[in-house]
N, CA, C and O atoms as CSV, one atom per row, in Angstrom:
chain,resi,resn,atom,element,x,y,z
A,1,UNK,N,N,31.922,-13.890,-5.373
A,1,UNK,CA,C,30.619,-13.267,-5.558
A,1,UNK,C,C,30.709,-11.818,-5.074
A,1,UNK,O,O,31.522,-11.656,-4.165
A,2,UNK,N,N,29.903,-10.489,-5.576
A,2,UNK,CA,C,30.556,-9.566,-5.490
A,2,UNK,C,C,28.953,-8.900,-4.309
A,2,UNK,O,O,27.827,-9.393,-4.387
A,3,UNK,N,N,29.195,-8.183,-3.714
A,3,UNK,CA,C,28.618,-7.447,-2.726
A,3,UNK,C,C,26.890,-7.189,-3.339
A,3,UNK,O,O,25.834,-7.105,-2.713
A,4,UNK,N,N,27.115,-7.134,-4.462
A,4,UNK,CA,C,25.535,-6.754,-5.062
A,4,UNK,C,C,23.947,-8.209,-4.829
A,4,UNK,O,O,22.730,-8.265,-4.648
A,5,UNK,N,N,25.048,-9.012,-4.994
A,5,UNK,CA,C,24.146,-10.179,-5.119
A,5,UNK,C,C,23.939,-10.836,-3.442
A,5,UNK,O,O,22.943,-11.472,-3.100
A,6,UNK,N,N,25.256,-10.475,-2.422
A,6,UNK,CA,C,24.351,-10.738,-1.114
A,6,UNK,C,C,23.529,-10.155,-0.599
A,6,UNK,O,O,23.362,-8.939,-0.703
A,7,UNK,N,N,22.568,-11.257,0.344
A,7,UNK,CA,C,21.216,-10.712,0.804
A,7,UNK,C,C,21.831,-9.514,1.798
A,7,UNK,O,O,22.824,-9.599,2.521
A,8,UNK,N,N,20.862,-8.275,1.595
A,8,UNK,CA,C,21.049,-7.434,2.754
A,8,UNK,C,C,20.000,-7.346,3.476
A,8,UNK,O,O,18.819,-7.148,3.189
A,9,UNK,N,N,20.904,-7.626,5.094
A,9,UNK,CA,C,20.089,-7.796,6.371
A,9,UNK,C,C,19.966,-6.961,7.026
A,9,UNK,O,O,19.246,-7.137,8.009
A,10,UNK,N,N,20.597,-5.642,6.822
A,10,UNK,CA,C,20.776,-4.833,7.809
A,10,UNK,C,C,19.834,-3.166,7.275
A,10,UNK,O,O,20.187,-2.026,7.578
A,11,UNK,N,N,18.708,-3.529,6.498
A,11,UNK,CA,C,17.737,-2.830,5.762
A,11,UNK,C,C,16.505,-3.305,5.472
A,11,UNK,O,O,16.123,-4.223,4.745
A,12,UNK,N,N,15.775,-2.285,6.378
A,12,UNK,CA,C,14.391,-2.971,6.895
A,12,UNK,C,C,13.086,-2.731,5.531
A,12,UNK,O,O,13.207,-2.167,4.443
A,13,UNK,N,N,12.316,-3.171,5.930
A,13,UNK,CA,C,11.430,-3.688,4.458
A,13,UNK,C,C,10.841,-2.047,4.640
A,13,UNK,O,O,10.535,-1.316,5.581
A,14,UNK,N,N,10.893,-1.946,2.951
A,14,UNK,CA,C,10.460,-0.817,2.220
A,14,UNK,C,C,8.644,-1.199,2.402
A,14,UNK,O,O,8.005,-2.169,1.994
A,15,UNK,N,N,8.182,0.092,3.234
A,15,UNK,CA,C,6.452,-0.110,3.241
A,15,UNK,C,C,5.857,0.598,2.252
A,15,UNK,O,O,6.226,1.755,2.054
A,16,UNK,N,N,4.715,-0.054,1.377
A,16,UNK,CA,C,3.854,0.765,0.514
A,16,UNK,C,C,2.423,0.439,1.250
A,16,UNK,O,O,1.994,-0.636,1.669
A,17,UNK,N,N,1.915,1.577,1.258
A,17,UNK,CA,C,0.538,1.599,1.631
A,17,UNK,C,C,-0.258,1.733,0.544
A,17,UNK,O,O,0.273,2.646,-0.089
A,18,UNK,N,N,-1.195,1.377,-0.039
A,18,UNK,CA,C,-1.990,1.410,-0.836
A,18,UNK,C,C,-3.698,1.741,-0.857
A,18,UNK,O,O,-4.283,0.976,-0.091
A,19,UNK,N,N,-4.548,2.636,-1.509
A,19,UNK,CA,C,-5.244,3.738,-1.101
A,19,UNK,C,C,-6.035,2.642,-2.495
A,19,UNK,O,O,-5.678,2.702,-3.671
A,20,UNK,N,N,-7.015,1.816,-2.017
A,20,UNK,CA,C,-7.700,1.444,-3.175
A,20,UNK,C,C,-9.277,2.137,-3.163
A,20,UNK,O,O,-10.275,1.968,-2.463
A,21,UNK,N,N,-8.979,2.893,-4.180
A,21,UNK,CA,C,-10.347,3.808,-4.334
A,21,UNK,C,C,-11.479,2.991,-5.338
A,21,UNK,O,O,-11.345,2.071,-6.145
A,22,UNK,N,N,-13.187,4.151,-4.673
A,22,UNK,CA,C,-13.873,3.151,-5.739
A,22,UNK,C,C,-13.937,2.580,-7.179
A,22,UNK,O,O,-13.487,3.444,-7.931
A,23,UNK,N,N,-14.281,1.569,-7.810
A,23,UNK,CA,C,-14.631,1.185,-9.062
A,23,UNK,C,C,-12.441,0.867,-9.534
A,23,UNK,O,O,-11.994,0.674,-10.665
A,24,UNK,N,N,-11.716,0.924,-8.371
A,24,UNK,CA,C,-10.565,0.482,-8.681
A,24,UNK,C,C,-10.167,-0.746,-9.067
A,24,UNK,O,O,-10.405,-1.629,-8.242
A,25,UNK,N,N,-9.369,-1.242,-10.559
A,25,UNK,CA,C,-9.846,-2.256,-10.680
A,25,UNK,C,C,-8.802,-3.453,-10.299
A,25,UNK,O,O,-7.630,-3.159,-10.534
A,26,UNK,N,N,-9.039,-4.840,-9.714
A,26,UNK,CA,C,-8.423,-5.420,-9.600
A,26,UNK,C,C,-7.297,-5.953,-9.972
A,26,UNK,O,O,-6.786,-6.885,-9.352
A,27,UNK,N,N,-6.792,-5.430,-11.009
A,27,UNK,CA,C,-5.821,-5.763,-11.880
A,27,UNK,C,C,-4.734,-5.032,-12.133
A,27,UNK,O,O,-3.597,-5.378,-12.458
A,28,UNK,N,N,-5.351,-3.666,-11.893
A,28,UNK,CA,C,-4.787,-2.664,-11.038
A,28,UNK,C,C,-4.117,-2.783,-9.853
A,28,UNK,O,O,-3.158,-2.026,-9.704
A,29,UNK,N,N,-4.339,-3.417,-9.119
A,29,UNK,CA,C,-3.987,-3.647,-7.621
A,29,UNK,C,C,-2.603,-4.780,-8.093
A,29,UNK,O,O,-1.386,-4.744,-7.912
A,30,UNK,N,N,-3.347,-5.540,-8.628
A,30,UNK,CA,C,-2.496,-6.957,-8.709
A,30,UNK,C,C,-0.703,-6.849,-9.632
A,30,UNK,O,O,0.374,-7.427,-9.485
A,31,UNK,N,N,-1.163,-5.932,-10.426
A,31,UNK,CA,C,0.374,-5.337,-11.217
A,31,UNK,C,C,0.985,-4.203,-10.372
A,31,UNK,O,O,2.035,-3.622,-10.647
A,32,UNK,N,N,0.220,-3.971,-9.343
A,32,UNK,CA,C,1.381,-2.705,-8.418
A,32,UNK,C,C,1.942,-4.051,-7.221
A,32,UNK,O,O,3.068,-3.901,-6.747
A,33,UNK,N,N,1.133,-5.285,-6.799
A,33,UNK,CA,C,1.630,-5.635,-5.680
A,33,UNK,C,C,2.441,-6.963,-6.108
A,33,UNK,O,O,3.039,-7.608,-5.246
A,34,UNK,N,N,2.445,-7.296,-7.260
A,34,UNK,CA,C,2.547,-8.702,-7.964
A,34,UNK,C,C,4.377,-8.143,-7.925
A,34,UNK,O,O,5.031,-8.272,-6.890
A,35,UNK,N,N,4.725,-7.800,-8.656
A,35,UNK,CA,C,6.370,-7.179,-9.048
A,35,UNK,C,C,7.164,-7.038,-7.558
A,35,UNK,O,O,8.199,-7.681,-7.381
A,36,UNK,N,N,6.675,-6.245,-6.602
A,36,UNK,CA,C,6.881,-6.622,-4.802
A,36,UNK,C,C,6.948,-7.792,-4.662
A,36,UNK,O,O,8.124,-8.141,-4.551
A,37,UNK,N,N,6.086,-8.792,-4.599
A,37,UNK,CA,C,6.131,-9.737,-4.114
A,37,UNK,C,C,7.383,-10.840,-4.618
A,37,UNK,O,O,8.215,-11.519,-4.015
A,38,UNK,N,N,7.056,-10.636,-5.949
A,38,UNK,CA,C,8.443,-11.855,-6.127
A,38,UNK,C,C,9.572,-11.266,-6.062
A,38,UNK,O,O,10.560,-11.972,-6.264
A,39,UNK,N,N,9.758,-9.924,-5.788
A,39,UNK,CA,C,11.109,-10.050,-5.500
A,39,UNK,C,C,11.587,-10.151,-4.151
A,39,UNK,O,O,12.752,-10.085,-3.760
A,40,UNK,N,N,10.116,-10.389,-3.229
A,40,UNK,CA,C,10.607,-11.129,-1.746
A,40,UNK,C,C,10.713,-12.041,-2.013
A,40,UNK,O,O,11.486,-12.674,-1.293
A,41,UNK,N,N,10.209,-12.655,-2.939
A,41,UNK,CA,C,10.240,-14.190,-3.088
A,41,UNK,C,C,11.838,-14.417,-4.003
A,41,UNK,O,O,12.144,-15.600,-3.854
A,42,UNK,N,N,12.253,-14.135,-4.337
A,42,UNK,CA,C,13.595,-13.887,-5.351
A,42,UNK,C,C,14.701,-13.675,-4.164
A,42,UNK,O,O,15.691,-14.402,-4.089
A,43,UNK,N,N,14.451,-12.646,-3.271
A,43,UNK,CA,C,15.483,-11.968,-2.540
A,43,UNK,C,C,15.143,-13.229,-1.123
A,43,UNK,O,O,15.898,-12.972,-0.185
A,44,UNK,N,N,14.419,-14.182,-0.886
A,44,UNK,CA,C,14.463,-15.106,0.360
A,44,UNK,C,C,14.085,-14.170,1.449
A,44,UNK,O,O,14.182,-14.432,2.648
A,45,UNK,N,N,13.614,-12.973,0.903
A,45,UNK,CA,C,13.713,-12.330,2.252
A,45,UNK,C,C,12.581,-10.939,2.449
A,45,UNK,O,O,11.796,-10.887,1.502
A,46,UNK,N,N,12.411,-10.042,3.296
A,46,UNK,CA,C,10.996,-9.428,2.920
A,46,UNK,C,C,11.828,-8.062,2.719
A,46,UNK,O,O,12.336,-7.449,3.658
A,47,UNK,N,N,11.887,-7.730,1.581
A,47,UNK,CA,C,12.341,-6.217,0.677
A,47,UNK,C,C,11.109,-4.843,0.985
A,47,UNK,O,O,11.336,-3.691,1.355
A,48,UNK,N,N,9.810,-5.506,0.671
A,48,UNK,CA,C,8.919,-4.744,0.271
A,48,UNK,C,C,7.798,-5.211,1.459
A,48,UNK,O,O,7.986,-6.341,1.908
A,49,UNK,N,N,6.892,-4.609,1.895
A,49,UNK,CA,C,5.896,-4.604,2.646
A,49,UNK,C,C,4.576,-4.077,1.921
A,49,UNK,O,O,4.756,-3.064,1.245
A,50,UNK,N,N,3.628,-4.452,1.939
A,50,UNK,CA,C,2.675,-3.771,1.383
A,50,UNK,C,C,1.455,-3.722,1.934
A,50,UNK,O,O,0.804,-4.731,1.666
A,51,UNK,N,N,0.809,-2.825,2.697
A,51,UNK,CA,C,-0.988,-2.629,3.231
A,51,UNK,C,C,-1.621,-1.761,2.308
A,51,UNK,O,O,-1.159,-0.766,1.748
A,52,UNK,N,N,-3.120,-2.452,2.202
A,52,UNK,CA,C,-4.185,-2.021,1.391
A,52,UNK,C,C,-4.995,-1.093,1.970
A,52,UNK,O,O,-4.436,-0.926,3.054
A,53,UNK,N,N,-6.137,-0.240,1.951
A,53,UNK,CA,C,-6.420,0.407,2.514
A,53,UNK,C,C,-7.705,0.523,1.221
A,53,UNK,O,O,-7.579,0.122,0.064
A,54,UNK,N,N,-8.796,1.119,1.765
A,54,UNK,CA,C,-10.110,1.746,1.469
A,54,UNK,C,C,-10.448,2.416,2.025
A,54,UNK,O,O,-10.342,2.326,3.248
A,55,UNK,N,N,-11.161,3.670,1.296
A,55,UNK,CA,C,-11.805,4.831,1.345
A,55,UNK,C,C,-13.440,4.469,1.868
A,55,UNK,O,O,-14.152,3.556,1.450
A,56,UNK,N,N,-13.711,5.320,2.734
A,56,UNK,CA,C,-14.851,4.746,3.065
A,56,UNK,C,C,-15.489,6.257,2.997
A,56,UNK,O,O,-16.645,6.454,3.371
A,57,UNK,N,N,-14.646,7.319,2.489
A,57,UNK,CA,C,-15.519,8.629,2.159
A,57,UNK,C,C,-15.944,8.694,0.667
A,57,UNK,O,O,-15.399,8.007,-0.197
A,58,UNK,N,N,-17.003,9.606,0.412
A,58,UNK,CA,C,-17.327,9.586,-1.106
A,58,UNK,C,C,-16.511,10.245,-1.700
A,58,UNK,O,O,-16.650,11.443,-1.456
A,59,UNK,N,N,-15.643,10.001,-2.434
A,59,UNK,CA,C,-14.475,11.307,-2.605
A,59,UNK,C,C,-15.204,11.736,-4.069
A,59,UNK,O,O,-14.896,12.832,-4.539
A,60,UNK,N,N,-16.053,10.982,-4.707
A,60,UNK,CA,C,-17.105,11.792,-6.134
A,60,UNK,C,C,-18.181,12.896,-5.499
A,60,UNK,O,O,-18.394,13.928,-6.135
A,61,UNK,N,N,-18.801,12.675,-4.328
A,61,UNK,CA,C,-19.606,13.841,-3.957
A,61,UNK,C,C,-19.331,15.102,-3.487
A,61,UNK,O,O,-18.629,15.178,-2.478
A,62,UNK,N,N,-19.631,15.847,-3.870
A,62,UNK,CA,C,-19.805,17.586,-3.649
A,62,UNK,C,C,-19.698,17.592,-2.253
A,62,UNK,O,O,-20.302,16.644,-1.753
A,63,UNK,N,N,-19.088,18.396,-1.371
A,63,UNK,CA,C,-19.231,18.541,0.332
A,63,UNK,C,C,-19.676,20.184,0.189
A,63,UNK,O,O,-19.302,20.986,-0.667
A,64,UNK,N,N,-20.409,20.351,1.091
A,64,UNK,CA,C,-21.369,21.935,1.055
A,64,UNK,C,C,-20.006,22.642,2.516
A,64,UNK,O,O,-19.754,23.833,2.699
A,65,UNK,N,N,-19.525,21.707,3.132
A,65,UNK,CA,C,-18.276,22.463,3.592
A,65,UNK,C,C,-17.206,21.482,4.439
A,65,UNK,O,O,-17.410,20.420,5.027
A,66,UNK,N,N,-15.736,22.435,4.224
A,66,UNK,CA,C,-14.882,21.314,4.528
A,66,UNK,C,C,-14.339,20.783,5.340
A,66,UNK,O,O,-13.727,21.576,6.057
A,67,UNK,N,N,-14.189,19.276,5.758
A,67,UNK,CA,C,-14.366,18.246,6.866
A,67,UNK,C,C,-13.481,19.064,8.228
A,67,UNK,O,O,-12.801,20.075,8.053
A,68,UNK,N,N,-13.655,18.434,9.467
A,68,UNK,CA,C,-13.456,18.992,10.461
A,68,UNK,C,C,-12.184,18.660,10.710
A,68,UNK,O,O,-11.948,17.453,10.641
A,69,UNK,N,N,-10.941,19.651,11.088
A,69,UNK,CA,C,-9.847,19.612,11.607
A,69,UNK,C,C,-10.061,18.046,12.466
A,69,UNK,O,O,-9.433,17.010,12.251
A,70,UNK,N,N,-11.211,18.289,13.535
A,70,UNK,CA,C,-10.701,17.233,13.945
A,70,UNK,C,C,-10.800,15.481,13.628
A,70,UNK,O,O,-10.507,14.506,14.321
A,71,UNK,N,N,-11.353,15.624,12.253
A,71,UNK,CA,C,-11.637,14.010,11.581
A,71,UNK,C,C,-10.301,13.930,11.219
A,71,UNK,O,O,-9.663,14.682,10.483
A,72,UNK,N,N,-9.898,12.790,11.905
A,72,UNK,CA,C,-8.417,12.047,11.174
A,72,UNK,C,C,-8.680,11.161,10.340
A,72,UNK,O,O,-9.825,10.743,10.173
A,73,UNK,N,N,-7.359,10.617,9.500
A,73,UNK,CA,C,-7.784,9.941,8.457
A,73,UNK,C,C,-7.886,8.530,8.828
A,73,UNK,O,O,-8.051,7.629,8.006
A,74,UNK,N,N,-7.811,8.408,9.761
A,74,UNK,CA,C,-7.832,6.541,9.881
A,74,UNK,C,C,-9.131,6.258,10.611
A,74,UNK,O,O,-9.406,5.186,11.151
A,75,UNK,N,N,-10.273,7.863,10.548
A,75,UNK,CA,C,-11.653,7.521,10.398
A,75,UNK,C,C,-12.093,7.385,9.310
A,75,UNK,O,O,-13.227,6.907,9.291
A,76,UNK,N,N,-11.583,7.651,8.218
A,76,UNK,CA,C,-12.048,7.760,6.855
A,76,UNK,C,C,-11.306,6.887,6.122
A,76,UNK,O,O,-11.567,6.773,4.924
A,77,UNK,N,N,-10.102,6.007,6.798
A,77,UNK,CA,C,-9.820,5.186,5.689
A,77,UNK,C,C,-9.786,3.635,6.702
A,77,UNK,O,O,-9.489,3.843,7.879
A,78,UNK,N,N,-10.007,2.447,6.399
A,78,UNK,CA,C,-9.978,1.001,6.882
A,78,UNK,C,C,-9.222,0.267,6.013
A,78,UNK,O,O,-9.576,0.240,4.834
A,79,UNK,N,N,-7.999,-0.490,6.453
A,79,UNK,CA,C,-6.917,-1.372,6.295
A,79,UNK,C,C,-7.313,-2.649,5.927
A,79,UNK,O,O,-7.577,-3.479,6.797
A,80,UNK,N,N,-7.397,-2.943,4.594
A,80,UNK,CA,C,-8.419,-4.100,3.955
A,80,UNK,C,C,-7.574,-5.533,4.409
A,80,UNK,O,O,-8.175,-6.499,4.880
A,81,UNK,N,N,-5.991,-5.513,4.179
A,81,UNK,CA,C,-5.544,-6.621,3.822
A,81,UNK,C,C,-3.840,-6.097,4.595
A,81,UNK,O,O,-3.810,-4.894,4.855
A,82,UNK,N,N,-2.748,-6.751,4.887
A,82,UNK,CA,C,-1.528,-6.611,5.058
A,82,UNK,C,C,-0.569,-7.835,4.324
A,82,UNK,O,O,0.657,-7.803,4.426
Protein backbone atom coordinates (compact mmCIF):
# COMPACT_ATOMS: atom_id res chain seq x y z
CA UNK A 1 0.00 0.00 0.00
CA UNK A 2 1.61 3.18 -0.99
CA UNK A 3 2.02 6.30 1.45
CA UNK A 4 -1.06 8.21 -0.07
CA UNK A 5 -3.73 6.01 1.25
CA UNK A 6 -2.30 5.90 5.03
CA UNK A 7 -4.11 7.77 7.63
CA UNK A 8 -2.06 10.86 8.51
CA UNK A 9 -1.64 11.47 12.20
CA UNK A 10 0.78 13.80 12.48
CA UNK A 11 -1.58 16.83 10.83
CA UNK A 12 -3.94 18.57 12.81
CA UNK A 13 -7.58 19.20 11.58
CA UNK A 14 -7.95 21.88 8.95
CA UNK A 15 -10.51 24.67 10.76
CA UNK A 16 -13.26 26.43 8.70
CA UNK A 17 -15.17 28.98 10.37
CA UNK A 18 -18.24 29.84 8.84
CA UNK A 19 -19.96 33.46 8.80
CA UNK A 20 -23.75 32.54 8.22
CA UNK A 21 -25.30 35.78 7.18
CA UNK A 22 -28.98 36.87 7.02
CA UNK A 23 -31.73 35.21 4.75
CA UNK A 24 -28.59 32.56 4.21
CA UNK A 25 -29.97 29.63 2.97
CA UNK A 26 -29.80 26.34 4.50
CA UNK A 27 -28.70 24.44 1.80
CA UNK A 28 -26.17 26.63 1.40
CA UNK A 29 -24.67 25.78 4.61
CA UNK A 30 -25.33 22.08 4.17
CA UNK A 31 -23.22 21.68 0.63
CA UNK A 32 -20.18 23.72 2.16
CA UNK A 33 -20.24 21.42 5.46
CA UNK A 34 -21.72 18.08 4.01
CA UNK A 35 -18.34 17.27 1.54
CA UNK A 36 -16.08 17.98 5.14
CA UNK A 37 -17.81 15.80 6.88
CA UNK A 38 -17.63 12.58 5.02
CA UNK A 39 -14.42 12.81 4.36
CA UNK A 40 -13.89 12.59 8.26
CA UNK A 41 -16.05 10.02 8.01
CA UNK A 42 -14.04 8.29 4.94
CA UNK A 43 -10.60 9.27 6.46
CA UNK A 44 -11.72 7.47 10.31
CA UNK A 45 -10.39 10.43 11.44
CA UNK A 46 -11.06 14.38 11.94
CA UNK A 47 -9.39 16.14 8.59
CA UNK A 48 -11.67 19.11 8.71
CA UNK A 49 -13.17 21.07 11.66
CA UNK A 50 -15.90 23.29 11.13
CA UNK A 51 -17.68 26.37 13.48
CA UNK A 52 -20.70 28.32 12.47
CA UNK A 53 -21.02 31.66 13.40
CA UNK A 54 -23.82 34.58 13.04
CA UNK A 55 -23.88 38.06 12.49
CA UNK A 56 -25.75 39.76 14.91
CA UNK A 57 -24.92 43.29 13.13
CA UNK A 58 -27.19 44.66 10.34
CA UNK A 59 -24.68 44.47 7.70
CA UNK A 60 -27.94 45.83 5.02
CA UNK A 61 -28.24 49.11 7.10
CA UNK A 62 -26.63 52.43 6.35
CA UNK A 63 -24.24 53.41 9.58
CA UNK A 64 -24.20 57.47 9.83
CA UNK A 65 -20.49 56.62 11.18
CA UNK A 66 -17.89 54.01 11.46
CA UNK A 67 -17.94 51.41 14.36
CA UNK A 68 -15.52 51.99 17.20
CA UNK A 69 -11.87 50.79 17.10
CA UNK A 70 -12.74 49.49 20.17
CA UNK A 71 -15.82 46.96 19.19
CA UNK A 72 -14.22 43.58 18.52
CA UNK A 73 -15.67 41.15 16.46
CA UNK A 74 -16.67 38.46 18.77
CA UNK A 75 -19.15 41.32 19.98
CA UNK A 76 -20.70 41.31 16.77
CA UNK A 77 -20.47 37.84 15.84
CA UNK A 78 -22.00 34.51 18.20
CA UNK A 79 -20.79 30.85 17.52
CA UNK A 80 -24.10 29.04 16.57
CA UNK A 81 -22.93 25.40 16.40
CA UNK A 82 -19.19 23.48 16.46
Amino acid sequence: MSDFFKPRTDVAPFNFDLLVLPEFTLMGLATTMEPLRAANRSANQELYRCGCYRTTVNLYARQAASPSPRTRASNRTRRVMH
